[in-house]
Backbone as CSV, one residue per row, in Angstrom:
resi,resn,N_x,N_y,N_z,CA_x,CA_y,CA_z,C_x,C_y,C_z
1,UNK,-207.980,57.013,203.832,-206.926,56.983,204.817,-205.621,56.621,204.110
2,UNK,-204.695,56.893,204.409,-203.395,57.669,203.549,-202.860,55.791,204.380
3,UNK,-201.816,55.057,203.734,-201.069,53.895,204.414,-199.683,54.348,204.787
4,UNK,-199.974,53.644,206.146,-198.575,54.080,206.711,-197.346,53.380,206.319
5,UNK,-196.136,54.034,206.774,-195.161,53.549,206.422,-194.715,52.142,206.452
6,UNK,-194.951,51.127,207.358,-194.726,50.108,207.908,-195.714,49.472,206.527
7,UNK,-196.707,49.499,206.219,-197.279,48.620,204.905,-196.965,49.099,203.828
8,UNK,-195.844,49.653,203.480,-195.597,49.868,202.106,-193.651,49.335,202.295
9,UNK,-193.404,49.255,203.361,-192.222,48.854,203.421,-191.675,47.372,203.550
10,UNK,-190.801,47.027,203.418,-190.415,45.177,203.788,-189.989,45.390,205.712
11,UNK,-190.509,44.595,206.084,-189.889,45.255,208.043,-188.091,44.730,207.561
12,UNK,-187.354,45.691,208.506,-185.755,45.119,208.234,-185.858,43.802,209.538
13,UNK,-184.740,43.252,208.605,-184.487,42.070,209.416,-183.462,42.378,210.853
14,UNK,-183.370,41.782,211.659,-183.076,42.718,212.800,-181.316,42.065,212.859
15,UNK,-179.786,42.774,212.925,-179.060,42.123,212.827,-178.646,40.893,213.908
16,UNK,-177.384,40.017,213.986,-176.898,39.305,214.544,-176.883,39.882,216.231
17,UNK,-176.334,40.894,216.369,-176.199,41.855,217.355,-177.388,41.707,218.183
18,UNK,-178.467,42.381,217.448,-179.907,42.063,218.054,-180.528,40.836,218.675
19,UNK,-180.264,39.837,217.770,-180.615,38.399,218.148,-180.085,38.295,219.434
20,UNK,-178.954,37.981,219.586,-178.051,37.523,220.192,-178.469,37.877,221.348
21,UNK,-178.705,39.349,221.473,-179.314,40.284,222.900,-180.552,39.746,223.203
22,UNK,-181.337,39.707,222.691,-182.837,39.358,222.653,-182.547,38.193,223.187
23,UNK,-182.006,36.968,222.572,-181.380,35.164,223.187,-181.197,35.845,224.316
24,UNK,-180.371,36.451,225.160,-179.453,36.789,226.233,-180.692,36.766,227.065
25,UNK,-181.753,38.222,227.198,-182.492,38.117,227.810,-183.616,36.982,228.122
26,UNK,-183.813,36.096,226.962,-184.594,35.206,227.127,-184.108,34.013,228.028
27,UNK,-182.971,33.936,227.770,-182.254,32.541,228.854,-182.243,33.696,230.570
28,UNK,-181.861,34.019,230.450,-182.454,35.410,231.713,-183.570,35.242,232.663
29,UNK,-184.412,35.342,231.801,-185.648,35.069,232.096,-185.885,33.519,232.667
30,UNK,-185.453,32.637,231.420,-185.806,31.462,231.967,-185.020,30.962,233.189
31,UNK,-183.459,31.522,233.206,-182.953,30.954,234.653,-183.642,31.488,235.572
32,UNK,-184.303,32.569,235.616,-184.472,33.379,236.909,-185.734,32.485,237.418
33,UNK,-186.041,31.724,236.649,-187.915,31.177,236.753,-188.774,31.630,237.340
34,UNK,-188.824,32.835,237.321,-190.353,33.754,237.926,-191.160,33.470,237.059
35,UNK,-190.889,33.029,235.866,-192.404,33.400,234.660,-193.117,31.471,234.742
36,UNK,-194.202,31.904,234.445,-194.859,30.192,234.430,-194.892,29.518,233.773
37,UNK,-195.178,28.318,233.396,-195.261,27.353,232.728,-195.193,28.201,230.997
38,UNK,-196.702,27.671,230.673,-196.607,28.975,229.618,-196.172,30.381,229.404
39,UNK,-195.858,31.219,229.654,-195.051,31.849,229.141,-193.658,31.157,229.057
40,UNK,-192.795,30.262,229.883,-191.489,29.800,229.792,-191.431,29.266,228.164
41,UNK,-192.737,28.446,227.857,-192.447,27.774,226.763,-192.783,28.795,225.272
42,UNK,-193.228,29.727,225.924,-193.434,30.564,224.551,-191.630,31.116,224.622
43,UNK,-191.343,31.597,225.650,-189.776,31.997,225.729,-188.560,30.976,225.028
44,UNK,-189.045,29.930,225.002,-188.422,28.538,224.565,-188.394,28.464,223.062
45,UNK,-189.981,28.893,222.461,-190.076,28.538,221.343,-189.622,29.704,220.609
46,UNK,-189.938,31.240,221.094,-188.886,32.374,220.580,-187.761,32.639,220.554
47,UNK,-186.682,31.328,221.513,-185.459,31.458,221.383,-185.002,30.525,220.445
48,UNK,-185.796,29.357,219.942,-185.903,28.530,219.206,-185.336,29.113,217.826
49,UNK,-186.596,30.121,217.536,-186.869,30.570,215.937,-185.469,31.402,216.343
50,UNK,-184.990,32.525,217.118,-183.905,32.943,217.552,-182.445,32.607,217.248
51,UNK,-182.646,31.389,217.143,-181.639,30.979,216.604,-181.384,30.003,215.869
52,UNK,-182.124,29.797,214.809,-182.448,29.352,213.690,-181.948,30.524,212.584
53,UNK,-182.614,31.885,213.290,-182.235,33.286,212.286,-181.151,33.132,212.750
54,UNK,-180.320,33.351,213.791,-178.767,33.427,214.256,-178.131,32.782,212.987
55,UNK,-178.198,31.566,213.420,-177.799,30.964,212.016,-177.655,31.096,210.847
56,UNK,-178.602,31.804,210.247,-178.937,31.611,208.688,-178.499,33.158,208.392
57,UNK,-177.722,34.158,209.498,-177.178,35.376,209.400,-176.252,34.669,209.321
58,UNK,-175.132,34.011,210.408,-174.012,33.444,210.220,-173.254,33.223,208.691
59,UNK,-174.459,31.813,208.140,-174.037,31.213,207.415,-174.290,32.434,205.964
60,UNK,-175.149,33.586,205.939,-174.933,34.438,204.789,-173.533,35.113,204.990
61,UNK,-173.170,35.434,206.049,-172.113,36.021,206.172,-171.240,35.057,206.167
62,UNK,-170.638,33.701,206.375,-169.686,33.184,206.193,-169.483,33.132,204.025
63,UNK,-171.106,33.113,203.570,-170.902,33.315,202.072,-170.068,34.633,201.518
64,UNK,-170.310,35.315,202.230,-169.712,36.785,202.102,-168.327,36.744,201.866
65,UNK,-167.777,36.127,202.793,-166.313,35.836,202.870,-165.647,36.227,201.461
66,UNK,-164.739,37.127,201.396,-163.678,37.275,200.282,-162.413,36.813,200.772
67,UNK,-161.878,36.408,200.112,-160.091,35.729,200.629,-159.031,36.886,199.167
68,UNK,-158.631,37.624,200.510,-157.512,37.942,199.528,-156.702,37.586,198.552
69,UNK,-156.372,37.756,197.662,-155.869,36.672,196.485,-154.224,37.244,195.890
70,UNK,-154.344,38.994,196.542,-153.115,39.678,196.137,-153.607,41.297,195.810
71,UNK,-152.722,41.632,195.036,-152.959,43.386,194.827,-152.930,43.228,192.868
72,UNK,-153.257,44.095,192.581,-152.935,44.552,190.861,-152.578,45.912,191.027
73,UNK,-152.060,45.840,189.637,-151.007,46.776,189.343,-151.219,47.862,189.659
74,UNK,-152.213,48.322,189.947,-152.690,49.726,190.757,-152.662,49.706,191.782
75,UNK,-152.738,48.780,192.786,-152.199,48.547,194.419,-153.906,48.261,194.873
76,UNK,-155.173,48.253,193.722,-155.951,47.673,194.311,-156.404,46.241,194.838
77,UNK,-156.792,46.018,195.775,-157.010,44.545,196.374,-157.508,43.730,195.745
78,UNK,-157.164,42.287,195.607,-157.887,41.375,194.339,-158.645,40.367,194.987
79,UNK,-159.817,39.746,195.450,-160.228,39.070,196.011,-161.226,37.713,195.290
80,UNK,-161.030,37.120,195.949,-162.123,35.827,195.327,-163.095,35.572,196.186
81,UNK,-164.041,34.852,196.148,-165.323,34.321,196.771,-164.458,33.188,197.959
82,UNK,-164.700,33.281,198.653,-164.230,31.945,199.947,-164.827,30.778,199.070
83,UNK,-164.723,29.425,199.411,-164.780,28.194,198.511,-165.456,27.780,200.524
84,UNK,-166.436,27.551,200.215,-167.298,27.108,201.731,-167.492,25.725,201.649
85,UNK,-167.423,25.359,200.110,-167.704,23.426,199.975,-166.799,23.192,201.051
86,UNK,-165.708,23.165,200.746,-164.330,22.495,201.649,-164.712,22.671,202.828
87,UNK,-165.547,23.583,203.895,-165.568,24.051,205.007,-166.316,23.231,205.226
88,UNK,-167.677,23.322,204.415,-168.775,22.700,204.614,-168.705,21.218,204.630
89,UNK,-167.713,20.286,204.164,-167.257,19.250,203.789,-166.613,18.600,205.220
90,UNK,-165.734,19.734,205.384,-164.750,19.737,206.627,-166.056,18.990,208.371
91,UNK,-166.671,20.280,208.125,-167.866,20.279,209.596,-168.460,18.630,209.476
92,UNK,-168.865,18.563,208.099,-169.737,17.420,208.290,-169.162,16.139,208.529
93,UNK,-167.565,15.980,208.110,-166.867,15.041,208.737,-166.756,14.892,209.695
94,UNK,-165.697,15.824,209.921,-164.855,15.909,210.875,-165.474,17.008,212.666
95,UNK,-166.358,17.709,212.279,-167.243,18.524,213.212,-167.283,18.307,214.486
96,UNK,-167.573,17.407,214.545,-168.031,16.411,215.994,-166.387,15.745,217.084
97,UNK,-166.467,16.695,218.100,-165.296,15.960,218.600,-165.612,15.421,220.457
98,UNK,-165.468,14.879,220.381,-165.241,13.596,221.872,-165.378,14.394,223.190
99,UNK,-165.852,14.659,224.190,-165.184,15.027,224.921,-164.299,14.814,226.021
C-alpha cells in the first residue's frame, strides 16, 4: 500500500487568522451554553492550547520585525532586526496598569 500524502508530510501549522476564528467560535459555543458539562470543558481546554499557539505566532512575528534604518545608494531599503530586549524589558516592568 502506496503512503499517503499526509504521512510523508509535516501537517502546516494553521495561521493566526485561523486560530483566532476557531477561539471565536469556541467562546460562541460556550456563551450560548447548549453544550454540557464535558464537552464545555474540552471547549475550554482547546481554547486554552488556542491560545498559547496565538501567542507563540505573535511573538515569532513580533521577532520578524525589521525597522527601517534608511535607503543605500541604489535606493534599496536598509533594515535591521527590531531589538525586542527593550520591549521585552519594557512589558515586564512596566506592563501592568491599574485600572
Amino acid at each position: 500500500m502506496a503512503p499517503h500524502a499526509s504521512e510523508t508530510t509535516v501537517p502546516e501549522q494553521p495561521d493566526f487568522e485561523q486560530l483566532l476564528e476557531r477561539l471565536e467560535q469556541i467562546v460562541r459555543q460556550l456563551e450560548e451554553g447548549e453544550i454540557g458539562l464535558s464537552e464545555a470543558l474540552a471547549r475550554y481546554e482547546e481554547g486554552v492550547k488556542l491560545l498559547r499557539q496565538s501567542y507563540d505566532v505573535l511573538q515569532r512575528a513580533q521577532r520578524r520585525v525589521e525597522l527601517l534604518a534608511g535607503v543605500d545608494v541604489e535606493g534599496n531599503p536598509v533594515t535591521k532586526p527590531l531589538q525586542d530586549a527593550a520591549t521585552f524589558a519594557a512589558e515586564q516592568g512596566g506592563g501592568k496598569r491599574e485600572a
